[in-house]
VEXKOL-270571 format. One record per atom (N, C-alpha, C, O): residue number from 1; x, y, z. Coordinates in steps of 0.2 Angstrom, whole numbers, plus 5000, padded with zeros to 4 digits. Layout:
// residues N
@seq->NUM; c1->X; c2->Y; c3->Z $
...
//
This chain:
// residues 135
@seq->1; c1->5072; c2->4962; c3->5034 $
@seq->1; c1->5066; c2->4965; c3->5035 $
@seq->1; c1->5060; c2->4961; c3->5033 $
@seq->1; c1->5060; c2->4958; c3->5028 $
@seq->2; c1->5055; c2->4960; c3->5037 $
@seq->2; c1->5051; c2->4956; c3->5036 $
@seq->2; c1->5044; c2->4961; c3->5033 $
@seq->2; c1->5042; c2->4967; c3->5034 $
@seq->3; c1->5041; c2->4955; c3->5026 $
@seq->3; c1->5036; c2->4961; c3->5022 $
@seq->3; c1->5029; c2->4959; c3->5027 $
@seq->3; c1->5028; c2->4955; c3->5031 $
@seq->4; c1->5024; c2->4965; c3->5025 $
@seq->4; c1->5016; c2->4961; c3->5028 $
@seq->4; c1->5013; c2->4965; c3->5022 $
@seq->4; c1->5015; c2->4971; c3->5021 $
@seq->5; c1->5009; c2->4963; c3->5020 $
@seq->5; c1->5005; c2->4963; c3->5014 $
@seq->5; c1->4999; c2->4962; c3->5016 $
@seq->5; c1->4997; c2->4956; c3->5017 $
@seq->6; c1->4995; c2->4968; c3->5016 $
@seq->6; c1->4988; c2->4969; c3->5018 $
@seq->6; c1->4982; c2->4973; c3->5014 $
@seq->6; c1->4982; c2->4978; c3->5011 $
@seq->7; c1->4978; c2->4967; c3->5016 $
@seq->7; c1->4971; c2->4972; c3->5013 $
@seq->7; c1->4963; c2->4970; c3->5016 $
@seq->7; c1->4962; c2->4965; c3->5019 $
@seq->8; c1->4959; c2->4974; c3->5013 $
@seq->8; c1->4954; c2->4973; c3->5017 $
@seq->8; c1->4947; c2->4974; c3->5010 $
@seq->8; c1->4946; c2->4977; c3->5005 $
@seq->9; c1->4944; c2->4970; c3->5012 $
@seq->9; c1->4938; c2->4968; c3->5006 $
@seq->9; c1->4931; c2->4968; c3->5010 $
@seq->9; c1->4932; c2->4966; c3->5015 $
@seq->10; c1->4925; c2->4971; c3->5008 $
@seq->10; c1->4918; c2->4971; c3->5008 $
@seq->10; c1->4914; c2->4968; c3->5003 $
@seq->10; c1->4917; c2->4967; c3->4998 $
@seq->11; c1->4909; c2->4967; c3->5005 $
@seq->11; c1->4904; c2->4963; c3->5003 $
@seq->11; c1->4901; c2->4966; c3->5001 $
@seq->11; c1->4896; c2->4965; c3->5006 $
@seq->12; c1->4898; c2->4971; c3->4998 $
@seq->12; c1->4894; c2->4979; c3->4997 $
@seq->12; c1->4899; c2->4984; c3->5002 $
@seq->12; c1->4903; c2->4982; c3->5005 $
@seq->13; c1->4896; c2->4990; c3->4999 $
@seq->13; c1->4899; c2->4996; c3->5006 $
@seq->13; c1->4894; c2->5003; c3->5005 $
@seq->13; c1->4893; c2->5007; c3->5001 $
@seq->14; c1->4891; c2->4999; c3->5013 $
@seq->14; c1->4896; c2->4994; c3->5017 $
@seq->14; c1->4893; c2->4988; c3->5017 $
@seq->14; c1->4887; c2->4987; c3->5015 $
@seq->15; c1->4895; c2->4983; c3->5019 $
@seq->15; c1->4894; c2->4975; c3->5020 $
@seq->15; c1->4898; c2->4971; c3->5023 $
@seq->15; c1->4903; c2->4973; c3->5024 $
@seq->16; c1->4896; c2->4965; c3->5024 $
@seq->16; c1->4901; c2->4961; c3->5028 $
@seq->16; c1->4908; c2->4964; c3->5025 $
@seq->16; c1->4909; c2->4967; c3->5020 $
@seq->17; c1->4913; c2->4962; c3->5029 $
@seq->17; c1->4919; c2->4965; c3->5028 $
@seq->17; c1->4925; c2->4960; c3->5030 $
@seq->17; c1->4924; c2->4956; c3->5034 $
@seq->18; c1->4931; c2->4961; c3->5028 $
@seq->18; c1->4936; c2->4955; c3->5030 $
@seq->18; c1->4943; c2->4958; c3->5030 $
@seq->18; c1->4942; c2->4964; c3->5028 $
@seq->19; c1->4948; c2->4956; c3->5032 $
@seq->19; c1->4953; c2->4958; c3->5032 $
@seq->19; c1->4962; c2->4952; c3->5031 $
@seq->19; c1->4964; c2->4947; c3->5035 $
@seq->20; c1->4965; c2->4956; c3->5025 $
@seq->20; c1->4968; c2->4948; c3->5026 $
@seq->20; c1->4976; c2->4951; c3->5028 $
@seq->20; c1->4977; c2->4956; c3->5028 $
@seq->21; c1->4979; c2->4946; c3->5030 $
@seq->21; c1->4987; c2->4949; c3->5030 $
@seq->21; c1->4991; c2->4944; c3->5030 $
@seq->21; c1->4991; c2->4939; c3->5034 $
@seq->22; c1->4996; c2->4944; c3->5026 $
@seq->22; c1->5001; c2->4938; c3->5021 $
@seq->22; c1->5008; c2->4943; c3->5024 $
@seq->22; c1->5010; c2->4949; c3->5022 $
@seq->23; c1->5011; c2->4938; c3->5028 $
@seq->23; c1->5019; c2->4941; c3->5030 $
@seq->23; c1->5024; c2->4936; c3->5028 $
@seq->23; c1->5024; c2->4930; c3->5029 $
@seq->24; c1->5029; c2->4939; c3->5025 $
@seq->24; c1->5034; c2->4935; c3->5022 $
@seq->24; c1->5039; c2->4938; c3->5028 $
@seq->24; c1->5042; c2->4943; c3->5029 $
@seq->25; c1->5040; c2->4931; c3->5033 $
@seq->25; c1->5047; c2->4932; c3->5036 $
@seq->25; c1->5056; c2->4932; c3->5031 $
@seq->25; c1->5061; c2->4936; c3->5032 $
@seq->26; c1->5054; c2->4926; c3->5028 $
@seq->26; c1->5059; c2->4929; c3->5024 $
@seq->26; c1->5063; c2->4921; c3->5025 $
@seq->26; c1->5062; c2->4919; c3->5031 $
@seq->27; c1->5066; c2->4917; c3->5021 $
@seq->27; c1->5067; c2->4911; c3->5019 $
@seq->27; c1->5062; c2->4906; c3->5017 $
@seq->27; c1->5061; c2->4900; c3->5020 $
@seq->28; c1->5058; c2->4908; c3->5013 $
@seq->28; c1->5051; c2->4904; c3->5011 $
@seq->28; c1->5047; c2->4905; c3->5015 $
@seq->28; c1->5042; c2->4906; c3->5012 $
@seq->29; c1->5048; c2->4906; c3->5022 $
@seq->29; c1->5044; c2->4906; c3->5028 $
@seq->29; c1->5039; c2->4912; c3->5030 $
@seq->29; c1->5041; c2->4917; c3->5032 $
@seq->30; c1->5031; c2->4911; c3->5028 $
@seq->30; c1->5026; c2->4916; c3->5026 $
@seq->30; c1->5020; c2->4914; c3->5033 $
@seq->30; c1->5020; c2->4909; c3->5036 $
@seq->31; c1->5016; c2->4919; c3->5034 $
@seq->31; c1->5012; c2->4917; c3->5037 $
@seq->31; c1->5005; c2->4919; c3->5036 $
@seq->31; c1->5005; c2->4925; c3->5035 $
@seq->32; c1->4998; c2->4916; c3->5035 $
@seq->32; c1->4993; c2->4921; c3->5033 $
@seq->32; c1->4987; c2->4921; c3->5040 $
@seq->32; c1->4986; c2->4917; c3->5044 $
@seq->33; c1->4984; c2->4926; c3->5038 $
@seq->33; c1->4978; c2->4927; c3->5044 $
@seq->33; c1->4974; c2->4931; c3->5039 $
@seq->33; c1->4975; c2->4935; c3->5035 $
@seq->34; c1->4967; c2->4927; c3->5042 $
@seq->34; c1->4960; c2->4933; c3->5042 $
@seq->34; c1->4959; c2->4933; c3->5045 $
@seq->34; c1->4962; c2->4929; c3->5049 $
@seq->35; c1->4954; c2->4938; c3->5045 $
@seq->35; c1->4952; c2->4941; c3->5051 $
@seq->35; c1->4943; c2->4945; c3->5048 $
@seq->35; c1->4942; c2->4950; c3->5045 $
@seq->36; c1->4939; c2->4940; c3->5051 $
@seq->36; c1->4932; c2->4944; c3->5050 $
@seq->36; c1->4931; c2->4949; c3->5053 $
@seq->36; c1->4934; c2->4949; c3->5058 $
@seq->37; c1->4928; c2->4955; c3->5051 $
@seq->37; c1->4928; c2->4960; c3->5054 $
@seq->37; c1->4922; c2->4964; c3->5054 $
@seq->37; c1->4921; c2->4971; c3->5054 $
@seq->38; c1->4916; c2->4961; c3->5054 $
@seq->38; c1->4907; c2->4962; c3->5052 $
@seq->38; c1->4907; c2->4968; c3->5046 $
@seq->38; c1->4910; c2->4968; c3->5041 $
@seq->39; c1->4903; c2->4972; c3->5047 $
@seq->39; c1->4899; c2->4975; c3->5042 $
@seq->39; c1->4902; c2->4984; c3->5042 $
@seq->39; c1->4901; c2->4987; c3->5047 $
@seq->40; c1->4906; c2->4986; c3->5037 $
@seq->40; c1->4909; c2->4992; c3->5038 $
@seq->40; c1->4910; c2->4993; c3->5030 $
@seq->40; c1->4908; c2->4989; c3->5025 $
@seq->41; c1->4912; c2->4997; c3->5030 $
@seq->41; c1->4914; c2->5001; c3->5023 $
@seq->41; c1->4920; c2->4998; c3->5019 $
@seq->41; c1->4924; c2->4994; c3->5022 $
@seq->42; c1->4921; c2->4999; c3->5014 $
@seq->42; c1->4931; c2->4995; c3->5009 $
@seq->42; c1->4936; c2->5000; c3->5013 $
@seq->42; c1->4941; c2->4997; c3->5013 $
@seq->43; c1->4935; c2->5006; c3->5015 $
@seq->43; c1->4939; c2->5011; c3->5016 $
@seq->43; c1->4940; c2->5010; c3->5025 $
@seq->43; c1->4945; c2->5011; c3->5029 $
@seq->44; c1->4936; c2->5009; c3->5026 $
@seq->44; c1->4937; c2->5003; c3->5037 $
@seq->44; c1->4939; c2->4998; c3->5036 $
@seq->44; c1->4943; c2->4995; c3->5040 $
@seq->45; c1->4937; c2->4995; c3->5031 $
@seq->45; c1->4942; c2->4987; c3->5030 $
@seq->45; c1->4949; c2->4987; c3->5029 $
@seq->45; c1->4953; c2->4984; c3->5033 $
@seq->46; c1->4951; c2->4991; c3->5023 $
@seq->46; c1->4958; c2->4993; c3->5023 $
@seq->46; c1->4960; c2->4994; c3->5029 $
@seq->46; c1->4964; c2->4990; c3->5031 $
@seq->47; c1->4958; c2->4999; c3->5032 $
@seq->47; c1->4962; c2->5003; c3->5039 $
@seq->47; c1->4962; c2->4995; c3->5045 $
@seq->47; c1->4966; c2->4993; c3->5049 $
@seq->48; c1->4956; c2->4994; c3->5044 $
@seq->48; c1->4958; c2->4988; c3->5049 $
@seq->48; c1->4962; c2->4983; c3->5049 $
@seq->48; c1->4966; c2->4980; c3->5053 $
@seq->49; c1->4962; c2->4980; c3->5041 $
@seq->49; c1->4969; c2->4976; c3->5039 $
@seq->49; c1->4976; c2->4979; c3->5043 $
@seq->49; c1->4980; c2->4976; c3->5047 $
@seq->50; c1->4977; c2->4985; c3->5040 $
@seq->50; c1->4983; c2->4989; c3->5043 $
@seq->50; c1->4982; c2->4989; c3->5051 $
@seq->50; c1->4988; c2->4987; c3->5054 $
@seq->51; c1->4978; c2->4990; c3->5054 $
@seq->51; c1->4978; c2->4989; c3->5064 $
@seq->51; c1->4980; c2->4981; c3->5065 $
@seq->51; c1->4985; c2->4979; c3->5069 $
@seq->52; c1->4975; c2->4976; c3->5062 $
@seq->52; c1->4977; c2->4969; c3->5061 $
@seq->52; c1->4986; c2->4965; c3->5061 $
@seq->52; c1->4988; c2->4960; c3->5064 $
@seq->53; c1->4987; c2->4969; c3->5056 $
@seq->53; c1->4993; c2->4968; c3->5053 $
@seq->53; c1->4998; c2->4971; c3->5059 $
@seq->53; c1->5002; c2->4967; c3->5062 $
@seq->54; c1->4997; c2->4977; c3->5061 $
@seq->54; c1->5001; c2->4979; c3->5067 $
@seq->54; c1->4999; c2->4976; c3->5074 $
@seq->54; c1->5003; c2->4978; c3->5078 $
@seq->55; c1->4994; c2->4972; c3->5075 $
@seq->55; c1->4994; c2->4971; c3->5081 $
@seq->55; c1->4998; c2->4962; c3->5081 $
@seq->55; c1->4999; c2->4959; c3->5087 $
@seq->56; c1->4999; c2->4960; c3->5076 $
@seq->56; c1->5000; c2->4954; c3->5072 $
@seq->56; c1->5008; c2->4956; c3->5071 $
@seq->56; c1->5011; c2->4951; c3->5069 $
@seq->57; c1->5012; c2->4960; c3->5071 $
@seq->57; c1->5019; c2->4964; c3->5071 $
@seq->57; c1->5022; c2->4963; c3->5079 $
@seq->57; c1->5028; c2->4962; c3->5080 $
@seq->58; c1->5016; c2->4965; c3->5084 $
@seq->58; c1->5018; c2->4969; c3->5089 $
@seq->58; c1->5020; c2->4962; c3->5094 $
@seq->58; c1->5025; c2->4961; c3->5097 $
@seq->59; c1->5015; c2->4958; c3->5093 $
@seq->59; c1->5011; c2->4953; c3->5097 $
@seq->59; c1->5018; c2->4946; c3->5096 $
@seq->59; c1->5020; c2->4943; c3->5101 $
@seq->60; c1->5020; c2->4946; c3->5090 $
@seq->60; c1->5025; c2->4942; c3->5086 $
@seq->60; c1->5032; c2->4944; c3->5089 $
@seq->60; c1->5035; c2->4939; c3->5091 $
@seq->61; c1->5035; c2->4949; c3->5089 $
@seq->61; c1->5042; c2->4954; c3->5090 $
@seq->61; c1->5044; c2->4956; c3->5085 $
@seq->61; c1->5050; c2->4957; c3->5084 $
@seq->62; c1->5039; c2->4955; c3->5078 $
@seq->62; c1->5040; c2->4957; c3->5072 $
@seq->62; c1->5044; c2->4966; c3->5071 $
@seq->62; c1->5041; c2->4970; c3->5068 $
@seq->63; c1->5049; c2->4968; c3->5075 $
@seq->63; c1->5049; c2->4975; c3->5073 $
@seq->63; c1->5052; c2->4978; c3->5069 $
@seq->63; c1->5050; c2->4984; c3->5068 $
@seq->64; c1->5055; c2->4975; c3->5065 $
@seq->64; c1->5056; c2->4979; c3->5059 $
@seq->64; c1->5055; c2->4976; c3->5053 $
@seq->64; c1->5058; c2->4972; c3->5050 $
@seq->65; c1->5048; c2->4979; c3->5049 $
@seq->65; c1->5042; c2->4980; c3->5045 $
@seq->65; c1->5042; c2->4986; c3->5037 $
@seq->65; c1->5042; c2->4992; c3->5035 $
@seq->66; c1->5041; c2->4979; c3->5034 $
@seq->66; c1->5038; c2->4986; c3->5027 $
@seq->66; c1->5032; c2->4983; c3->5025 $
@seq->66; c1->5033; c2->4977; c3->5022 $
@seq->67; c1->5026; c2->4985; c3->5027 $
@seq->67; c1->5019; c2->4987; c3->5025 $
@seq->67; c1->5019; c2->4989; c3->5017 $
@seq->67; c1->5021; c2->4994; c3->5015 $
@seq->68; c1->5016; c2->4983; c3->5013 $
@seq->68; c1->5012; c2->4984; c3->5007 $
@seq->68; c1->5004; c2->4983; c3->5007 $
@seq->68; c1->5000; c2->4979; c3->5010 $
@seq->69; c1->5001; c2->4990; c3->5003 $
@seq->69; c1->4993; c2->4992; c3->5004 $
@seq->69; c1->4991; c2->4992; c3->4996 $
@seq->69; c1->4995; c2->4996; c3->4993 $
@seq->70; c1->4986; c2->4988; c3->4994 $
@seq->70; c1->4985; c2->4993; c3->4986 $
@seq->70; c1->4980; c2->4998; c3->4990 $
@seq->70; c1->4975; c2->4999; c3->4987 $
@seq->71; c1->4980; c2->5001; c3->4993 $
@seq->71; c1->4973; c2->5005; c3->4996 $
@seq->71; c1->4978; c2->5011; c3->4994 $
@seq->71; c1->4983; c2->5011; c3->4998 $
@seq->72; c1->4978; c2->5017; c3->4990 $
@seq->72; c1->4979; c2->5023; c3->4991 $
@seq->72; c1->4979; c2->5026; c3->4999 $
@seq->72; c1->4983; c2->5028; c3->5003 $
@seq->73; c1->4973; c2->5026; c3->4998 $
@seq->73; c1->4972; c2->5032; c3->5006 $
@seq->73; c1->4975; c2->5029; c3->5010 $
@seq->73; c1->4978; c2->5032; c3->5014 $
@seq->74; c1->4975; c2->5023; c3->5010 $
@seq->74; c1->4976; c2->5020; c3->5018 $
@seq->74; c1->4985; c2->5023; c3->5017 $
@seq->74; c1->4987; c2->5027; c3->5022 $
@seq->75; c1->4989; c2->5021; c3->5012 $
@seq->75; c1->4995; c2->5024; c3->5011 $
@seq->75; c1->4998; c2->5030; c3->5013 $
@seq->75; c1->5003; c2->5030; c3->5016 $
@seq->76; c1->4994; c2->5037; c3->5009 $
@seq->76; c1->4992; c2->5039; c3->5010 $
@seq->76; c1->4992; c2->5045; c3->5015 $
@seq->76; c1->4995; c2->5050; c3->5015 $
@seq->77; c1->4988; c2->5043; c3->5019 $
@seq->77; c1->4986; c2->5044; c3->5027 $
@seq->77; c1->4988; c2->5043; c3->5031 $
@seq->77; c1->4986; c2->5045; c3->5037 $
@seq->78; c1->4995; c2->5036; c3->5030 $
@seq->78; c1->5000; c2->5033; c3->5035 $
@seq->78; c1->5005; c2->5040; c3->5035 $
@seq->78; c1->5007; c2->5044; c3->5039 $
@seq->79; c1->5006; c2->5039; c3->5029 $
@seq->79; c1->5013; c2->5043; c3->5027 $
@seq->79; c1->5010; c2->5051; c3->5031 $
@seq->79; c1->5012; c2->5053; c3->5037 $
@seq->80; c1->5005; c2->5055; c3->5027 $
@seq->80; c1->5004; c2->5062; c3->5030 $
@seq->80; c1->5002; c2->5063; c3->5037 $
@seq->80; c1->5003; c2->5068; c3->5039 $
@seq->81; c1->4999; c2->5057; c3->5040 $
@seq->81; c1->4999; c2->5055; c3->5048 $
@seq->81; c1->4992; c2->5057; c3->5048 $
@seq->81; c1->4989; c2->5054; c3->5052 $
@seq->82; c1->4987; c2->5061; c3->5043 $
@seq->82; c1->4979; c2->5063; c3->5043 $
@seq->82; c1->4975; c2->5059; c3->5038 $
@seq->82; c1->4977; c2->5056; c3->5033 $
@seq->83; c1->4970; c2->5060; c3->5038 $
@seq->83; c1->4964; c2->5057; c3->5035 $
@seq->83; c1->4962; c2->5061; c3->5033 $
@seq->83; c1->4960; c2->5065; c3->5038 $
@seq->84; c1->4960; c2->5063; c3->5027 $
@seq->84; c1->4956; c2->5069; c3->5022 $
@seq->84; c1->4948; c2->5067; c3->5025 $
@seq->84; c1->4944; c2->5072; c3->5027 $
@seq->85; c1->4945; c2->5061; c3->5026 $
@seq->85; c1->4940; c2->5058; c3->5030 $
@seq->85; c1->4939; c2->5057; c3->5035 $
@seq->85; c1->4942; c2->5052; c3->5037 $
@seq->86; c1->4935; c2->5061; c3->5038 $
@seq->86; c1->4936; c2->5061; c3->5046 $
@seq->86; c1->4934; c2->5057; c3->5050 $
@seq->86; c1->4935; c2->5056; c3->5056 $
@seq->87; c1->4928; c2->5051; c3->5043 $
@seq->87; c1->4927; c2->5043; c3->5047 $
@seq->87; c1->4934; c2->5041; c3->5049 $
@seq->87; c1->4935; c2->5037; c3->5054 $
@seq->88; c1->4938; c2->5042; c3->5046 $
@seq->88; c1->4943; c2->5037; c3->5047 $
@seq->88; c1->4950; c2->5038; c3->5052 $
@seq->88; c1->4955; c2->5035; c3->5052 $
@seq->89; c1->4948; c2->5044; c3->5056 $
@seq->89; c1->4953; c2->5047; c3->5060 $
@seq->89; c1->4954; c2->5043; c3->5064 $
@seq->89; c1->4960; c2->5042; c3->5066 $
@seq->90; c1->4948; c2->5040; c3->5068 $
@seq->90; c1->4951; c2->5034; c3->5074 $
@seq->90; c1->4952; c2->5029; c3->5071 $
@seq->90; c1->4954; c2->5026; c3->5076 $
@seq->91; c1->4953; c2->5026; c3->5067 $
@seq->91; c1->4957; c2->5021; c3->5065 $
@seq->91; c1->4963; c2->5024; c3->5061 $
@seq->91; c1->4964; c2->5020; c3->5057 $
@seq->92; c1->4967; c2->5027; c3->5060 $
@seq->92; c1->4970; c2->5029; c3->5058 $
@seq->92; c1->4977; c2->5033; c3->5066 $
@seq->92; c1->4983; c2->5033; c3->5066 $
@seq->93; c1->4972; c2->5035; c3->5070 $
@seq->93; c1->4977; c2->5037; c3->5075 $
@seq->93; c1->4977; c2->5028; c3->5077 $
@seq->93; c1->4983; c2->5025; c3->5076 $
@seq->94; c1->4973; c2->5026; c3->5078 $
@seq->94; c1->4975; c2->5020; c3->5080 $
@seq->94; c1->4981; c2->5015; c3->5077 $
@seq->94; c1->4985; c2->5011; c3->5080 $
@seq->95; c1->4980; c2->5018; c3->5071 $
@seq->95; c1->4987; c2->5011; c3->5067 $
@seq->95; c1->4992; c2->5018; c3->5068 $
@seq->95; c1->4996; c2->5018; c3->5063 $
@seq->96; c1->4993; c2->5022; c3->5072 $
@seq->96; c1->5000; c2->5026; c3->5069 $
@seq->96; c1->5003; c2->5024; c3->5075 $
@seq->96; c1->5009; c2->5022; c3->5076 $
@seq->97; c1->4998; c2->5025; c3->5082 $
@seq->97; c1->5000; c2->5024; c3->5089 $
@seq->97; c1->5002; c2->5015; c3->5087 $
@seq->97; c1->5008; c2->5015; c3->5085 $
@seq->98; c1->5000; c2->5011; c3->5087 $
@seq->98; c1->5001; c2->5003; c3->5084 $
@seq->98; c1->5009; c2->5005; c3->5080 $
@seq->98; c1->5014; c2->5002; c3->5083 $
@seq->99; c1->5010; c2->5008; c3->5078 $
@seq->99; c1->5016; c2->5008; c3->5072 $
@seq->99; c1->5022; c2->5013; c3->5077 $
@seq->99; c1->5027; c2->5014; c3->5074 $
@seq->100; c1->5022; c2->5015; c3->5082 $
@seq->100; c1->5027; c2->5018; c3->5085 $
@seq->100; c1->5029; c2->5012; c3->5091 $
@seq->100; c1->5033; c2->5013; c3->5095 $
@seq->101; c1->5025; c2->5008; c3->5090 $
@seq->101; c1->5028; c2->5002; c3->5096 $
@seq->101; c1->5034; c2->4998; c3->5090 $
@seq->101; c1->5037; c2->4994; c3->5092 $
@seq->102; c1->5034; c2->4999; c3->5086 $
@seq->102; c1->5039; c2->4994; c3->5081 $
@seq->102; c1->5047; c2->4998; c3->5079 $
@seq->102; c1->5047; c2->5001; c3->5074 $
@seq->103; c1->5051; c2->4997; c3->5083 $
@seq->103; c1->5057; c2->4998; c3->5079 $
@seq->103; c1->5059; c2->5004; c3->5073 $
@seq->103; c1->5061; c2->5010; c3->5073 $
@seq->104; c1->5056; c2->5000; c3->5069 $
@seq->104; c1->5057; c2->5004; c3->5060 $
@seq->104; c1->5051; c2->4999; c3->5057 $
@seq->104; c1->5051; c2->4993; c3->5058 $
@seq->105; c1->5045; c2->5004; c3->5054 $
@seq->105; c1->5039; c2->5003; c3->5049 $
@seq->105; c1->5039; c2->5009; c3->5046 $
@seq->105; c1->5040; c2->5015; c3->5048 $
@seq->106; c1->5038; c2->5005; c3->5037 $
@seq->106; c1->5038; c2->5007; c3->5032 $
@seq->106; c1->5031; c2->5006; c3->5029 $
@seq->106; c1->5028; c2->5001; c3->5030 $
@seq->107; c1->5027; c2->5011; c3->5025 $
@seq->107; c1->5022; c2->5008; c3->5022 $
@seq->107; c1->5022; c2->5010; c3->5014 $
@seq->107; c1->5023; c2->5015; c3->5012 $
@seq->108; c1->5018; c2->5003; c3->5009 $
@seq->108; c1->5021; c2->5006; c3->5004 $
@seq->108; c1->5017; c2->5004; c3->5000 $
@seq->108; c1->5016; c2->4998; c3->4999 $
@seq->109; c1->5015; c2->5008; c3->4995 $
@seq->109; c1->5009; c2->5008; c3->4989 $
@seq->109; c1->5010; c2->5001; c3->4985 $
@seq->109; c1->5016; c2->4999; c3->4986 $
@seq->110; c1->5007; c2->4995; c3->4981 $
@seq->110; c1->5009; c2->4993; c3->4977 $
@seq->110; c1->5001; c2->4992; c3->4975 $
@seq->110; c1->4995; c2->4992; c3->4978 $
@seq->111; c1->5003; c2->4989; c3->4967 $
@seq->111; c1->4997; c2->4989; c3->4961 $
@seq->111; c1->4992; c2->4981; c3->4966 $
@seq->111; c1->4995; c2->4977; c3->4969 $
@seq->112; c1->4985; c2->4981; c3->4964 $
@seq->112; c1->4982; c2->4974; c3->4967 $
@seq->112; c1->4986; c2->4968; c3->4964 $
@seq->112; c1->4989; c2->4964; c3->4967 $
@seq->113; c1->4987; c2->4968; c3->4956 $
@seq->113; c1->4990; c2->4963; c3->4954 $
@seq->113; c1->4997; c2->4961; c3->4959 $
@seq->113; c1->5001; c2->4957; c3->4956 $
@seq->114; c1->4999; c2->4963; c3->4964 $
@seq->114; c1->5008; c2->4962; c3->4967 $
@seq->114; c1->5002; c2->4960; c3->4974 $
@seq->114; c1->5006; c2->4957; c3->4978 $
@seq->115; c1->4997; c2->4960; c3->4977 $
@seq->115; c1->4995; c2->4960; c3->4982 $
@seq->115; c1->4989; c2->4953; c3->4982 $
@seq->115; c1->4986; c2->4951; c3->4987 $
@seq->116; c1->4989; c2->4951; c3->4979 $
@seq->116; c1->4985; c2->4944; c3->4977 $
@seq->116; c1->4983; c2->4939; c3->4982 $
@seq->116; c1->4978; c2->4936; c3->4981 $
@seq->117; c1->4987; c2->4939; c3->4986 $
@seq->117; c1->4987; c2->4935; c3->4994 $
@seq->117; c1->4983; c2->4937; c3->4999 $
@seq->117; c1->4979; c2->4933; c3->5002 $
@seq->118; c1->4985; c2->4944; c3->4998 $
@seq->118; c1->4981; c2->4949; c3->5005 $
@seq->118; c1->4976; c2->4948; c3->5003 $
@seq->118; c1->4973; c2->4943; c3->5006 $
@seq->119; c1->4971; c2->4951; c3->4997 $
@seq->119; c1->4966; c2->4949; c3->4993 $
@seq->119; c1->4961; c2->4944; c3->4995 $
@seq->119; c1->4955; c2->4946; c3->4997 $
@seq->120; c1->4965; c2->4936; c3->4994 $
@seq->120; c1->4962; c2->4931; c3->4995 $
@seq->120; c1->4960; c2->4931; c3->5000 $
@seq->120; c1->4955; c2->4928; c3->5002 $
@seq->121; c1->4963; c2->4933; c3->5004 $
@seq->121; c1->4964; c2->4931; c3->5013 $
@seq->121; c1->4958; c2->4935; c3->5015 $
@seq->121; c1->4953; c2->4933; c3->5019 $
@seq->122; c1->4958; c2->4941; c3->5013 $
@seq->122; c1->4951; c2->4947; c3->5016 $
@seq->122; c1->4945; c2->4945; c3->5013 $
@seq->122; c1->4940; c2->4947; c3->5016 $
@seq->123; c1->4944; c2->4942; c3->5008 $
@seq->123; c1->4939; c2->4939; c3->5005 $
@seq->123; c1->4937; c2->4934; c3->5006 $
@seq->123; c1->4931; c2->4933; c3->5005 $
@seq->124; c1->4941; c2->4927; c3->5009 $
@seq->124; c1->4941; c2->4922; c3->5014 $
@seq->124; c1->4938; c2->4925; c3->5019 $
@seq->124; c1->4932; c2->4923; c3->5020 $
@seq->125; c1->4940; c2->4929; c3->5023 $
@seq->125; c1->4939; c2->4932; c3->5029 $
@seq->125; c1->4930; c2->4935; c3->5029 $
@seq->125; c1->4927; c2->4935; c3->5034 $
@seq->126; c1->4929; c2->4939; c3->5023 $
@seq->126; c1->4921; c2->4938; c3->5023 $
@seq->126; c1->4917; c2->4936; c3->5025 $
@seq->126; c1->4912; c2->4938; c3->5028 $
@seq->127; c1->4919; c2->4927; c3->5020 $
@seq->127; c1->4914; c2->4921; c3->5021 $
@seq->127; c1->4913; c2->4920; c3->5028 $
@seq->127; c1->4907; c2->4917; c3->5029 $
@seq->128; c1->4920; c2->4921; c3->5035 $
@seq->128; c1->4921; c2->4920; c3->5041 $
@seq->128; c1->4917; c2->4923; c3->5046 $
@seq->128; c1->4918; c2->4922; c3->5052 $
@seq->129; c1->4913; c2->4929; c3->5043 $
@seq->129; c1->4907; c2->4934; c3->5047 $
@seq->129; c1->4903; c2->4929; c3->5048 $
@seq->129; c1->4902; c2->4928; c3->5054 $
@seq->130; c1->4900; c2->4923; c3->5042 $
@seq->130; c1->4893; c2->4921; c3->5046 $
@seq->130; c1->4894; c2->4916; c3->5050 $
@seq->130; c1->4889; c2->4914; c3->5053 $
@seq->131; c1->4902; c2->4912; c3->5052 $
@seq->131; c1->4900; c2->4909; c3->5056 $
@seq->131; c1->4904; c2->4912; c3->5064 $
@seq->131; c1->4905; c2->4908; c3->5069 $
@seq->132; c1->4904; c2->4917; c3->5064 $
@seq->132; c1->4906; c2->4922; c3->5070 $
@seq->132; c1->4900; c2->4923; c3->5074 $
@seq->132; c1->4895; c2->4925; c3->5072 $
@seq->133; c1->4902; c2->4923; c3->5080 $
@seq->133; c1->4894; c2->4925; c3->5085 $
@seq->133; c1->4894; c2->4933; c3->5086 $
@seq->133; c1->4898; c2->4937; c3->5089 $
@seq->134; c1->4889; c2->4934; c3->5084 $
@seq->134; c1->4888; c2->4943; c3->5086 $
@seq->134; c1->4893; c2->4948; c3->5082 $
@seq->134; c1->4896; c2->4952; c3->5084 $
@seq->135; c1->4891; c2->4944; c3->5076 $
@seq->135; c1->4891; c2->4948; c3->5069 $
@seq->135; c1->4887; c2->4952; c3->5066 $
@seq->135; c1->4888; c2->4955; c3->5061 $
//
C-alpha cells in the first residue's frame, strides 16, 4: 500500500498558501511535490493538499492508498463525508468524488511531529506563489 503524506501551510489566514505531498511507494522509493496554491485560509490549504495528493494518486495508477493529515478536520470530514464548515464543502465533495476513482483509500490522523515532510514541502510551496503568474 503506497502512503501519501499531506499537508497544507499559509502564510497568514488567510495568506499565500502551499500545499505539500510526500508519497512513499515503498522500497526506499518516495516522491515529493508542492504545489502553490495563492492566497486562502490553513483550513483550504489542507483540503487542497488532500485534492492534490488525490489527483497525484489518480494521474500515477496509484490506487491503493493510506492518506496521512495532521489536520483534524480535514480527517475528520473525510471519514464523516460532511464539513461542519460550509466554506469547505466544495472542496471537500471534491476530494471524496477524487477518492472514489481509487480502488481502496484510507485517511488517517497522525501527530505534525510524524508529518515533517509534507510540512516542508507546503511551506516550500509558499515561497513558489511569488514566482507564479497570476497569483
Amino acid at each position: 500500500m503506497i502512503e501519501v503524506y499531506i499537508d497544507g501551510a499559509s502564510a497568514g489566514d488567510p495568506g499565500m498558501s502551499g500545499a505539500g505531498v510526500y508519497v512513499k511507494i515503498g522500497n526506499g522509493i518516495t516522491h515529493s511535490f508542492c504545489f502553490p496554491i495563492g492566497r486562502m485560509s490553513n483550513h483550504e490549504a489542507e483540503f487542497m493538499a488532500l485534492i492534490h495528493g488525490l489527483e497525484l494518486c489518480i494521474k500515477n495508477n496509484w490506487n491503493i492508498v493510506s492518506f496521512r493529515t495532521d489536520s483534524q478536520a480535514v480527517e475528520s470530514a473525510v471519514e464523516k463525508e460532511f464539513a461542519k464548515d460550509k466554506r469547505y464543502t466544495d472542496l471537500l465533495d471534491k476530494a471524496l468524488m477524487l477518492s472514489k476513482e481509487l480502488d481502496l483509500f484510507f485517511i488517517k490522523w497522525i501527530p505534525s511531529k510524524q508529518n515533517k515532510k509534507a510540512d516542508e514541502l507546503a511551506r516550500q510551496a509558499i515561497q513558489l506563489n511569488r514566482s507564479e503568474p497570476n497569483v
